[in-house]
N, C-alpha and C positions, 0 to 999 in steps of 0.2 A: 817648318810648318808653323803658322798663326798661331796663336793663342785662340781665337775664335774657330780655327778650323778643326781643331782639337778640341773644343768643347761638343763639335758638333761630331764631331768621331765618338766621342766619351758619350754624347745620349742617344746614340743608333746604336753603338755598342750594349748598353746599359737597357736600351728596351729589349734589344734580342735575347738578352740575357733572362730579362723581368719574363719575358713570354714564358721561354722555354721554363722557368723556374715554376711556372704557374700550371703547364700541362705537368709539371711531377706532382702538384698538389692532389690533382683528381687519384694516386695510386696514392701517396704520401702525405697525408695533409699535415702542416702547421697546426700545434698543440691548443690555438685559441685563434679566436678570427680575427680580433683586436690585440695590438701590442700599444699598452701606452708608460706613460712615466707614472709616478706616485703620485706628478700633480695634474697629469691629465695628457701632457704632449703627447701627441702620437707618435709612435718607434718605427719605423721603419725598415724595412726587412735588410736593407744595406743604406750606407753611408758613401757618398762619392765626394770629388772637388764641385759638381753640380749641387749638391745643398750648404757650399760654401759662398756661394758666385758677390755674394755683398757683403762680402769681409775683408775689410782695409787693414791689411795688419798693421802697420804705423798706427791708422786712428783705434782700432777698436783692441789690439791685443799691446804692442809694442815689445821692449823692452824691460825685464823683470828689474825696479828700481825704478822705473822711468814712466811718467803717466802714460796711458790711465790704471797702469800696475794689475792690468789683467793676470799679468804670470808669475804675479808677486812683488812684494814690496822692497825685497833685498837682492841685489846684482846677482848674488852667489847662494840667499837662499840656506839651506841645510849645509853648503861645502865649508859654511862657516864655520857656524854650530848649528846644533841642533834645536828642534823648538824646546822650549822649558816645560820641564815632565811633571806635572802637579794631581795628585790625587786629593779630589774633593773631602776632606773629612773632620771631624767634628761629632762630638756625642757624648751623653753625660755632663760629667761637671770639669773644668778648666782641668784639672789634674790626671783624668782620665786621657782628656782630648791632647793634654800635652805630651804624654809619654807616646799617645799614635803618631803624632807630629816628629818624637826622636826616631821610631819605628822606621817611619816614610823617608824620612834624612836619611838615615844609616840604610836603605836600602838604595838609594843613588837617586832619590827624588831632589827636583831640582829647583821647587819651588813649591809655598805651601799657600792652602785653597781651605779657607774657613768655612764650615757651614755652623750657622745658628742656632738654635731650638726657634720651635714659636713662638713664645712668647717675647724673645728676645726681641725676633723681627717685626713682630703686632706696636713694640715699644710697651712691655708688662714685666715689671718687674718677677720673679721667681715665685716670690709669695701673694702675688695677685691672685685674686678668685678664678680668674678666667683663664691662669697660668694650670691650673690645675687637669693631673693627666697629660701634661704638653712636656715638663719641663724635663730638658735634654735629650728628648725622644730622637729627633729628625736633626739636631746639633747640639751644639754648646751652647750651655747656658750661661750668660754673660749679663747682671743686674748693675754691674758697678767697677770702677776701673780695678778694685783688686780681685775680681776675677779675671779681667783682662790681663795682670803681671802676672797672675798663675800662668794663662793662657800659655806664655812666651818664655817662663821660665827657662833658663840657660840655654834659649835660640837668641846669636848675636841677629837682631834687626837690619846691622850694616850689611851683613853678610847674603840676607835670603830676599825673595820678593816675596810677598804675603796679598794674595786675594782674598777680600772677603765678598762674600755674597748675601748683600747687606744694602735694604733699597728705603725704605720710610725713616728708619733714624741711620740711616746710614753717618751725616755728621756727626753722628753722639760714639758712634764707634769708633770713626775717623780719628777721633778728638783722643780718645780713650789709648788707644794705638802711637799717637803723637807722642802723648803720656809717656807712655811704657817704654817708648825709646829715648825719649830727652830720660828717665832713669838711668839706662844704659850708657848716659852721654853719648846718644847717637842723634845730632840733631837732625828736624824735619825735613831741611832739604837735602841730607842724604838718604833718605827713606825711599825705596819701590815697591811699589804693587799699584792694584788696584782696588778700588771700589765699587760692585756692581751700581748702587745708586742712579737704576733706569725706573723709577717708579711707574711710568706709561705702561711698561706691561703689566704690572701689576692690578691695573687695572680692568684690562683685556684677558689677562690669561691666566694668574695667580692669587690674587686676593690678599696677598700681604701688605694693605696699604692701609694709613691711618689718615691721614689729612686730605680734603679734598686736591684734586689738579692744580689748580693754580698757585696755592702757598706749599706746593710740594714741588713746582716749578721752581720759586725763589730760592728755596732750601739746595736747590741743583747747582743753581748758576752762583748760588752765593758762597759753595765749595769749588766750582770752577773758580770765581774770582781768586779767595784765599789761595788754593795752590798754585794759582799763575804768578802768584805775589811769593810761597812761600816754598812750593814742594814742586821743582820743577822736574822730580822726577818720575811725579804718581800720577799714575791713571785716575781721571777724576770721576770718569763715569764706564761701566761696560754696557753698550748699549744692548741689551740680550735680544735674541731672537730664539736663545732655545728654549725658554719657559711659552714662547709661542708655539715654539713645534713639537712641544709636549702637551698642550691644552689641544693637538688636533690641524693644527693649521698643515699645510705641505710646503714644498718648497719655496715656491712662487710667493705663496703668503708669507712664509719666514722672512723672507729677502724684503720683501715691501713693505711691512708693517715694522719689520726693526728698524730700515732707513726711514720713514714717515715718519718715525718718534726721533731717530737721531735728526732728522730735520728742523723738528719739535725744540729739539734741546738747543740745536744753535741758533736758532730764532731767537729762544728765550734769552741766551747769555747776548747776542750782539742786542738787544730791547735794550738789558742790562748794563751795558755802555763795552760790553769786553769786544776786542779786536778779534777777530776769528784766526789769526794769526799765531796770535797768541796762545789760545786754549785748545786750538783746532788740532795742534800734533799729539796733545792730551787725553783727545777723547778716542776707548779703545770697543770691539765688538766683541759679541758670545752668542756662536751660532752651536745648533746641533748637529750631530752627524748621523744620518738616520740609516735606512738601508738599503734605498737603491742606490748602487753604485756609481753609477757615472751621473746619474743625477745631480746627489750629494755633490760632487770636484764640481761638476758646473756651476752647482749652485754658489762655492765659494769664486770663483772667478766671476762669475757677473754681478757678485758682491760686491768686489773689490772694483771694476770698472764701473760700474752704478755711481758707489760714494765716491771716485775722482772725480766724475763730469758733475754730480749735484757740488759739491765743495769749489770746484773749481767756476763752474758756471753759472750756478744760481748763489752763490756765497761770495764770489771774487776771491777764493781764496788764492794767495801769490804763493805761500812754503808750499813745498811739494811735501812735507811732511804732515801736514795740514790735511792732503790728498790721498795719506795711506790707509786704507781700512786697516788696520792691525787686529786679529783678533786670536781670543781663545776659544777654544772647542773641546764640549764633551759628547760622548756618544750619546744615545738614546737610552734615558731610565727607559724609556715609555714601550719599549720593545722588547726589554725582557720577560723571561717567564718564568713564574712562580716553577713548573712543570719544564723535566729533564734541563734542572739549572744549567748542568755544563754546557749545553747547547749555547748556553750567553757567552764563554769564551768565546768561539766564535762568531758571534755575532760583533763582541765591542770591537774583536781583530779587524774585520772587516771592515767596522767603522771606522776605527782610529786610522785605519789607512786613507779612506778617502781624505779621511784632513789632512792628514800630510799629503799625498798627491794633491790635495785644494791649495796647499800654503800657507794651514797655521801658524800663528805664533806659541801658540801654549798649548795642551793638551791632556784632557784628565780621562780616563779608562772606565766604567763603570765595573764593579765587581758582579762577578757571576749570583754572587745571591744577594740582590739589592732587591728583589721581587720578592724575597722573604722575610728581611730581616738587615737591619744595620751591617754592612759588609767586615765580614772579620778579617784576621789581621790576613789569613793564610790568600785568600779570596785575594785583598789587597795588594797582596803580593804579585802573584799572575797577574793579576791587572795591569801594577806600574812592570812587570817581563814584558807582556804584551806591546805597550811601547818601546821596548828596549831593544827590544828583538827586531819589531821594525827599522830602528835606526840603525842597529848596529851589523844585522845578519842578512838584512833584504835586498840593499844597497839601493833600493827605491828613491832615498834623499842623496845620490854621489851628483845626482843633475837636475836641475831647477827646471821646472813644469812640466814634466816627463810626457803626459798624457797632453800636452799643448799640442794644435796642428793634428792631433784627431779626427776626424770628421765629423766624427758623431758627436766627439765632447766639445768641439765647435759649435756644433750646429744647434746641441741644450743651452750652451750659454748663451747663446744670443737668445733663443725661447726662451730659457727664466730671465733674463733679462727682459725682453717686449714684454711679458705676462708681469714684471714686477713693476715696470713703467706705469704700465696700466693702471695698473691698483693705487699709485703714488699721485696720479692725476687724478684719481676719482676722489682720493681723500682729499688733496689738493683744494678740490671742486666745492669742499663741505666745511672750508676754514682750517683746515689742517687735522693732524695726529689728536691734538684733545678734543678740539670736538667730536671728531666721528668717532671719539672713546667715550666722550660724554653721552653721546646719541645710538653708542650700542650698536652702531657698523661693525667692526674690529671684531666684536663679540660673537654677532652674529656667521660674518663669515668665519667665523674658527670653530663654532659647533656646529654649522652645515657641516665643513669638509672633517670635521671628526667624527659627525653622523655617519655620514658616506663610505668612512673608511671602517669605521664599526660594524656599518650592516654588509660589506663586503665578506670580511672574517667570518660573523654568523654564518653567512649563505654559502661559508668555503671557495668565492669567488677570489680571495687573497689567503694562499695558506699560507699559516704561522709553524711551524713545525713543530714539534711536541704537545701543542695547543689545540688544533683541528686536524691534524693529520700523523699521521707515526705517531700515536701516542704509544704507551704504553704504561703498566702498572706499576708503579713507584710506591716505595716507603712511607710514611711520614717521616720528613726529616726534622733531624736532631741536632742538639745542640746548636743551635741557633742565636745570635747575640741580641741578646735584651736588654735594656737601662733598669737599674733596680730602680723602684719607686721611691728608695730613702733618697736620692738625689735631689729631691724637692726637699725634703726635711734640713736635708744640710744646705742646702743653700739659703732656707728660709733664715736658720743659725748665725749663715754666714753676713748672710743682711741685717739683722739684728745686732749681730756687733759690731760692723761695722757703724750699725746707727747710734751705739750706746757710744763708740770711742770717736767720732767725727765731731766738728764743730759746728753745732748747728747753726750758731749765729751766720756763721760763715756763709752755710749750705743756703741758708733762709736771704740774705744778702744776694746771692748768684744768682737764684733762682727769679728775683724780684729785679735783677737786669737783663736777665735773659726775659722775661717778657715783657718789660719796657722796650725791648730792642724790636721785637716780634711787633708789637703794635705800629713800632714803625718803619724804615727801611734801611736798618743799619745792618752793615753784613753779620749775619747769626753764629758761624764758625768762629770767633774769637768769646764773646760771651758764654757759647759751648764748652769750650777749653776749660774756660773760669771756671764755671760749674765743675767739671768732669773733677776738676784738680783739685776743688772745696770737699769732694768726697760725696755731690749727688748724685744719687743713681739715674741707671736709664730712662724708668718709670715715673721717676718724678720730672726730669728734664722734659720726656714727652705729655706729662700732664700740662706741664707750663703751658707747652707748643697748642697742645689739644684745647684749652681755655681759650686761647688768642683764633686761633683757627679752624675748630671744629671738628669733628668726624665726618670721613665721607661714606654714603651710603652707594651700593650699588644699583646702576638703572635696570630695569627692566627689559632685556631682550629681548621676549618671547613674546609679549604682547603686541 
């Protein structure tokens, strides 16, 4: 039989079926009249090779390894190894955060993920005005590189990869870290990890920026430059998408507005004179995993086939490595519930699985009581089980893109993929990624659709379970992890003396090149080092920055 006479078999067959299924509705009806996705696609009641009919597998799936890396970026995938198990953590002061850091090690974590305080990230020293009530609440409080040798105290650097999620003084940490491992006699080009250092969302969706766009562009690409020179082994940038799909945004939006900024970002470095070649197999992503299921796996695969044809066809990029979207993935802070915590184990479970069936490369667990409180160590624990348990007892990762040749998770990917086009043309249309962040697009469309999905939950038109629906009456719970507030006091101590036993001439010298360099356009990453190693702190390295460059304020959306 044809292949065409068999399709025409497959839609006679297929409507008889749709009839008869629709006279049982009148005794039995279907639970809602509409089935759609989180970001809008409409679900349909079955999936056939008919809502396939325009899918090239050579062009649009291929080969896992092989552009456009729809089903992954590695031949073998998990049968390798596995993706790197890193739990997000960070809190209090360097010696607190260090001992959670042996915790994480000694329980079979296989790579570690820094989070900051605020103030760290704002660029404010500990005993700043503005630092006040912030400091080590939401991370580690990190003013000057001998908080950073606390930080790593007896973690070999050679040994581990270290992310940090670290976007407006991202180089002063960078820098600091460099530091701390040339102590170790571990030099920079044997160092891995990453640096988030996507300042664009920051813009759009988080608020931790200090300098406007444009000198916060340069600070980007002038860390690309150095590591292409010096650290061929770090990640220079993570281009985040999930602080978007935690401000509200859905999927479609995640996928489009993170590649419009990594667009952004190689525009900027090739301006810069950098070869895309070169920096291109450097730059790595950070999507969320939220909680429709098949959504989410779609959503990483038309990720990953998006960024090969932009790189490849709007860049010329020739390395096929150049072409891999590589990323990391954590589940949804933004989904848990204060209310019947345990219910968030399963919810990060269900998450973490879509990334691995998407094709992570890394992957961090939220703990069941992050809706309450700094996640303790026990919480922490089940978290990184959670992924272990996937890899080790499910057997989900023994075959590369399992859920590939689906119908349905076919048929999303190419729907988040056309709806992500979309949106990459219209910004496109508007001068690119900063201006429609300058212009408050970006913004606006992520507090519509966090509107939308808000007043959905209200009206119980999306149940949250334990939230709108199955409640029931719970405790006040206890024992709960707090940062004591003397954590500012000792760090204030600790900058103090640092300031009494440093050499100021020195510090004063550094700092007075570092914004000679800044007025003009000398790469800022080596005068940072200077600094960092004189013994200035963060806060003054970013005051330097802040004189030369300014503060940005945020535009107005709603008007």
């Amino acid at each position: 039989m044809s292949r065409k006479k068999e399709l025409e078999g497959l839609r006679r067959q297929f409507g008889r079926w749709n009839r008869e299924v629709r006279k049982g509705l009148e005794s039995r009806p279907e639970r809602q009249e509409i089935f759609e996705s989180n970001s809008g696609i409409p679900v349909e009641r079955l999936y056939t090779p008919i809502d396939n009919l325009s899918l090239d597998y050579l062009k649009d799936l291929g080969f896992p390894g092989e552009y456009p890396f729809t089903r992954g970026i590695q031949p073998t995938m998990y049968r390798g190894r596995y993706w790197t198990m890193r739990q997000y953590a960070g809190f209090g002061t360097a010696e607190e955060s260090n001992r959670r850091y042996g915790f994480l090690l000694a329980q079979g974590q296989t790579g570690l993920s820094v989070a900051f305080d605020l103030p760290t990230q704002m660029g404010y020293d500990s005993d700043h005005e503005l630092a006040l009530g912030e400091v080590g609440k939401v991370g580690v409080a990190i003013s000057s590189l001998r908080d950073m040798e606390t930080l790593f105290e007896g973690i070999p650097l050679d040994q581990v990869s270290t992310s940090m999620t670290i976007n407006a003084p991202a180089a002063i940490l960078l820098a600091m870290y460099i530091t701390v491992a040339e102590g170790q006699g571990v030099p920079m080009k044997k160092l891995k990890g990453t640096i988030q250092n996507d300042i664009l969302k920051e813009y759009s969706s988080r608020g931790t920026y200090i300098f406007p766009p444009r000198p916060s562009m340069r600070l980007i690409t002038d860390i690309f430059s150095f590591c292409a020179d010096n650290m061929p082994l770090w990640n220079t940038i993570s281009i985040s998408g999930y602080h978007i799909r935690e401000a509200g945004s859905n999927a479609i939006q995640e996928v489009a507005f993170t590649l419009a900024n990594g667009i952004a970002y190689v525009e900027a470095a090739l301006k810069a004179g950098l070869d895309v070649d070169v920096f291109g197999p450097r730059l790595s992503f950070f999507f969320n995993a939220h909680l429709d299921f098949f959504e989410e796996v779609a959503k990483f695969r038309a990720a990953r086939h998006l960024w090969a044809r932009i790189m490849k066809d709007r860049f010329k990029a020739k390395n096929p490595r150049s072409m891999m979207l590589r990323f990391h993935t954590q589940t949804a802070g933004c989904t848990l519930t204060a209310q019947q915590p345990k219910n968030n184990i399963a919810r990060v479970a269900f998450q973490a699985l879509s990334a691995v069936l998407g094709g992570t490369q890394s992957l961090h667990t939220n703990s069941m009581d992050e809706a309450l409180c700094l996640p303790s160590e026990d919480a922490v624990q089940v978290a990184l089980r959670t992924q272990q348990l996937i890899a080790h007892e499910t057997r989900v990762a023994d075959t590369v893109d399992p859920l590939g040749g689906s119908y349905y998770v076919e048929k999303l990917t190419q729907e988040v993929s056309r709806g992500a086009e979309e949106y990459i043309k219209k910004i496109d249309s508007m001068g690119g990624a900063v201006a429609a962040i300058e212009n408050g697009y970006v913004q606006r469309e992520i507090q519509e659709s966090a509107y939308r999905y808000q007043r959905e939950i209200e009206r119980g038109e999306r149940v949250i379970v334990g939230l709108n629906r199955f409640r029931v009456k719970e405790e006040r719970p206890a024992n709960l992890l707090r940062v004591d507030p003397a954590v500012r006091t000792a760090q204030i101590e600790r900058l103090q003396r640092l300031k009494s036993e440093r050499n100021g001439g020195e510090v004063a010298e550094s700092l007075s090149s570092l914004k000679h360099a800044a007025t003009g356009d000398i790469n800022l990453m080596p005068p940072i080092l200077t600094a960092v190693k004189a013994g200035a702190t963060l806060g003054e390295i970013c005051d330097v920055l802040r004189d030369v460059f300014g503060e940005y304020r945020q535009v107005d959306v709603l008007g």
